[in-house]
NUROBA-528574 format. One record per residue: residue number from 1; residue in three letters; x, y, z of N, C-alpha, C in turn. Coordinates in steps of 0.02 Angstrom, whole numbers. Example, Ala and Ser with C-alpha at 12.3 -4.5 7.8 and 13.67 -1.06 7.14 Angstrom:
2
[1 ALA [660 -284 390] [615 -225 390] [660 -165 390]];
[2 SER [642 -112 354] [684 -53 357] [645 2 394]];
This chain:
109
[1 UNK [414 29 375] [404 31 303] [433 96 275]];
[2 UNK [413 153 300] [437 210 270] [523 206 295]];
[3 UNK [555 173 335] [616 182 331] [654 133 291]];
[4 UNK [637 73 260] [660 55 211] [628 91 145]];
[5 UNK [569 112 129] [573 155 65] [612 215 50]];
[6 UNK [617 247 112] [686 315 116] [752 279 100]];
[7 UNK [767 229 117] [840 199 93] [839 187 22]];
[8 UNK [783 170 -13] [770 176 -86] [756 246 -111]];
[9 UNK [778 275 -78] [766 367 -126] [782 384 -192]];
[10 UNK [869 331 -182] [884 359 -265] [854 324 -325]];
[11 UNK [782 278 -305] [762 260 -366] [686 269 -333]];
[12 UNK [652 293 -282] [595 289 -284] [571 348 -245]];
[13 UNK [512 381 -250] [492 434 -219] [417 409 -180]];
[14 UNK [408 431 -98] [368 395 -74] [328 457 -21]];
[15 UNK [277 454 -25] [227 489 11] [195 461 66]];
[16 UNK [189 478 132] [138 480 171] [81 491 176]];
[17 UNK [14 454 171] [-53 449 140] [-61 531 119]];
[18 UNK [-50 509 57] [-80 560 -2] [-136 558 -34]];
[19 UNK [-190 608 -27] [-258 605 -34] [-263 538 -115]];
[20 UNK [-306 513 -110] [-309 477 -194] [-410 454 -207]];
[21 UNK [-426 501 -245] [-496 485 -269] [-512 427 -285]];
[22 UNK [-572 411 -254] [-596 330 -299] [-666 354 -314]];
[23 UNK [-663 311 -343] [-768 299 -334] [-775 259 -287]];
[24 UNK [-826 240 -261] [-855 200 -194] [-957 210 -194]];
[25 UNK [-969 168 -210] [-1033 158 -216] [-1067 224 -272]];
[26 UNK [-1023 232 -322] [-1063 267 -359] [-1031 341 -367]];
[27 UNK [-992 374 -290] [-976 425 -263] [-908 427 -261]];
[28 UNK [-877 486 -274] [-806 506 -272] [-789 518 -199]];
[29 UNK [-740 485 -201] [-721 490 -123] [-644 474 -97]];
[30 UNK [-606 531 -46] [-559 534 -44] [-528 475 -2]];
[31 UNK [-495 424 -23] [-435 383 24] [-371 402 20]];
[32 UNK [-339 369 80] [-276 398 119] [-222 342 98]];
[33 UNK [-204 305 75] [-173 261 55] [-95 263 119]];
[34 UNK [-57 213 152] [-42 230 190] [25 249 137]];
[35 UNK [36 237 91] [114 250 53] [80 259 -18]];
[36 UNK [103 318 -53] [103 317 -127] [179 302 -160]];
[37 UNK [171 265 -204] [259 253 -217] [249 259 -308]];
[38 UNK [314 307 -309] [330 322 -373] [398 289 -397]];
[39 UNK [411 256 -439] [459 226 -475] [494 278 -508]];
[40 UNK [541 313 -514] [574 359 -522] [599 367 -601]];
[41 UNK [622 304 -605] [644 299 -666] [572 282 -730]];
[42 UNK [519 239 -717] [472 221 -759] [419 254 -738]];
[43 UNK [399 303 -672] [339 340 -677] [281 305 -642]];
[44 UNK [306 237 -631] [246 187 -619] [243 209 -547]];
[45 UNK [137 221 -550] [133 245 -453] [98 167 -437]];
[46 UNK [119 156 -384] [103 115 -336] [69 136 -289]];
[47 UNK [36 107 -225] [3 122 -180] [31 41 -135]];
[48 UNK [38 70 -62] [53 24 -12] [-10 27 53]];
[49 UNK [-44 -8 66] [-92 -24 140] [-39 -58 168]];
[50 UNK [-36 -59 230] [-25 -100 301] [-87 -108 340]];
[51 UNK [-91 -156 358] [-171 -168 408] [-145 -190 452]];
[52 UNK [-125 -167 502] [-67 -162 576] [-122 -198 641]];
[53 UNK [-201 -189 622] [-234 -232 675] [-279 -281 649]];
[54 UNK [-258 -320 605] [-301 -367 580] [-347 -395 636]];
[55 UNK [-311 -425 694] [-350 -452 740] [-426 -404 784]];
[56 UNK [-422 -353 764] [-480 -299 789] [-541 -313 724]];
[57 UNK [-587 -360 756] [-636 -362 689] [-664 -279 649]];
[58 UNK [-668 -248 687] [-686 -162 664] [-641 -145 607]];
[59 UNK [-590 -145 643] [-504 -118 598] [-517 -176 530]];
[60 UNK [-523 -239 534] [-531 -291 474] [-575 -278 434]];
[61 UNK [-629 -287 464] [-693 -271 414] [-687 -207 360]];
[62 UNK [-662 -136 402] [-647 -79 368] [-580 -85 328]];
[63 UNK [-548 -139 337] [-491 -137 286] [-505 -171 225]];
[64 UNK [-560 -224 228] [-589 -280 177] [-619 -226 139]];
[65 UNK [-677 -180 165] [-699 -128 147] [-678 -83 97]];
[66 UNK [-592 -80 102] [-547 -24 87] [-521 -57 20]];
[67 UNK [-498 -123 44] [-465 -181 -20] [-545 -163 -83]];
[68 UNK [-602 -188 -63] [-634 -202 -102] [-649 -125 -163]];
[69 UNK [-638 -79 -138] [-625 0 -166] [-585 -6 -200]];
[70 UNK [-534 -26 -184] [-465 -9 -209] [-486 -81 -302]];
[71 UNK [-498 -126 -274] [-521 -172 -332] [-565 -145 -378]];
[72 UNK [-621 -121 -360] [-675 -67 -397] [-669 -21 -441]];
[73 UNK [-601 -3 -408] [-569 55 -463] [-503 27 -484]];
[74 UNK [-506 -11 -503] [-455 -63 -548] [-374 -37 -527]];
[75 UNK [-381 -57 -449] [-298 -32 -432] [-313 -112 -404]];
[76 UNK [-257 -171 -426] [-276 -240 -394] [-223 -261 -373]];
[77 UNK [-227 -291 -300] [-168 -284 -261] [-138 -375 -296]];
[78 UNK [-65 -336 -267] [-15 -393 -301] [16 -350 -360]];
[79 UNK [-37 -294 -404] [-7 -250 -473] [-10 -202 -442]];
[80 UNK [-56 -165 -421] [-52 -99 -412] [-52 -54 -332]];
[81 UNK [-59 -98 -292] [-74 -101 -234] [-26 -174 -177]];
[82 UNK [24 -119 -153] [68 -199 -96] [21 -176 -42]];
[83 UNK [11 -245 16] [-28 -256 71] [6 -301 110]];
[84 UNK [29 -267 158] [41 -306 231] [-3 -311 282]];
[85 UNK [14 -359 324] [-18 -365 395] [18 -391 440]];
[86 UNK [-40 -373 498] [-3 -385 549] [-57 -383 609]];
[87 UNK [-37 -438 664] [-80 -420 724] [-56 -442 781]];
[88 UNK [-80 -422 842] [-40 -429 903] [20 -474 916]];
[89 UNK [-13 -531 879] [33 -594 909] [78 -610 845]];
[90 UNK [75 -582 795] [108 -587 722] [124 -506 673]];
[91 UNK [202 -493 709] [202 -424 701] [255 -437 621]];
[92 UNK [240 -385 593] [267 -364 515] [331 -405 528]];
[93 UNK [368 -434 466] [445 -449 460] [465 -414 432]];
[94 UNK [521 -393 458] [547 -320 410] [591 -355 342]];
[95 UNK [607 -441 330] [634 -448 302] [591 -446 222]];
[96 UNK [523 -460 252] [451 -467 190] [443 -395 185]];
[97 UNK [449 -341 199] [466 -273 178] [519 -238 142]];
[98 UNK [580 -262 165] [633 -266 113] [618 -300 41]];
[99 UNK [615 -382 57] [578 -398 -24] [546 -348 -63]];
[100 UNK [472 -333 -24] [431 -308 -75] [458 -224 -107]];
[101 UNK [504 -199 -63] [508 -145 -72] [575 -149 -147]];
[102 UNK [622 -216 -127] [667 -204 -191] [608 -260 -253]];
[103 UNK [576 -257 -263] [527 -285 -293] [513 -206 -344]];
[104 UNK [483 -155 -293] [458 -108 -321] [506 -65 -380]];
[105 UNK [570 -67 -346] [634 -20 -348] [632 -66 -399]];
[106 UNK [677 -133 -433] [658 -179 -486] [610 -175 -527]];
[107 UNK [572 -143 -511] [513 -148 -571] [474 -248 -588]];
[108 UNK [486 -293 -497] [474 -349 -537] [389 -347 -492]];
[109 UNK [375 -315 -464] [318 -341 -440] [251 -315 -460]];
């Protein structure tokens, strides 16, 4: 992921989990988002998850956990938030990463 968002440099600026405040049961609290993505030209920040072990119920549950935060504080994935997965036997397509990423660069997603 981060090496197709570096090929988009000249229109997008992208971070490695950069602290980002939510609320969460009431309480301010720091998440790691695995990509912050800035649209260069319109300013618009995005946020990217990958959930790389879906199949680990622990890793799932804490990612459902993470989605449902991220909804709470009105970042709602599909607008404000891209989400991949992936698990042992069903690893990422880099071609569904390209999409979403000229999606971002576009301004269509």
């Amino acid at each position: 992921i981060a090496n197709i968002l570096y090929q988009k440099r000249q229109s997008i600026l992208y971070k490695y989990e950069r602290p980002l405040e939510v609320v969460e049961n009431g309480h301010i609290k720091t998440i790691y988002p695995d990509f912050t993505i800035i649209n260069k030209y319109t300013g618009r920040v995005m946020y990217w998850e990958h959930a790389g072990r879906m199949d680990d119920p622990y890793y799932a549950n804490d990612f459902v956990r993470k989605v449902n935060t991220y909804v709470s504080n009105n970042l709602i994935p599909g607008r404000d938030v891209i989400m991949t997965y992936e698990t042992q036997n069903n690893s990422l397509d880099i071609k569904v990463v390209k999409r979403l990423v000229q999606q971002v660069v576009s301004e269509k997603f």
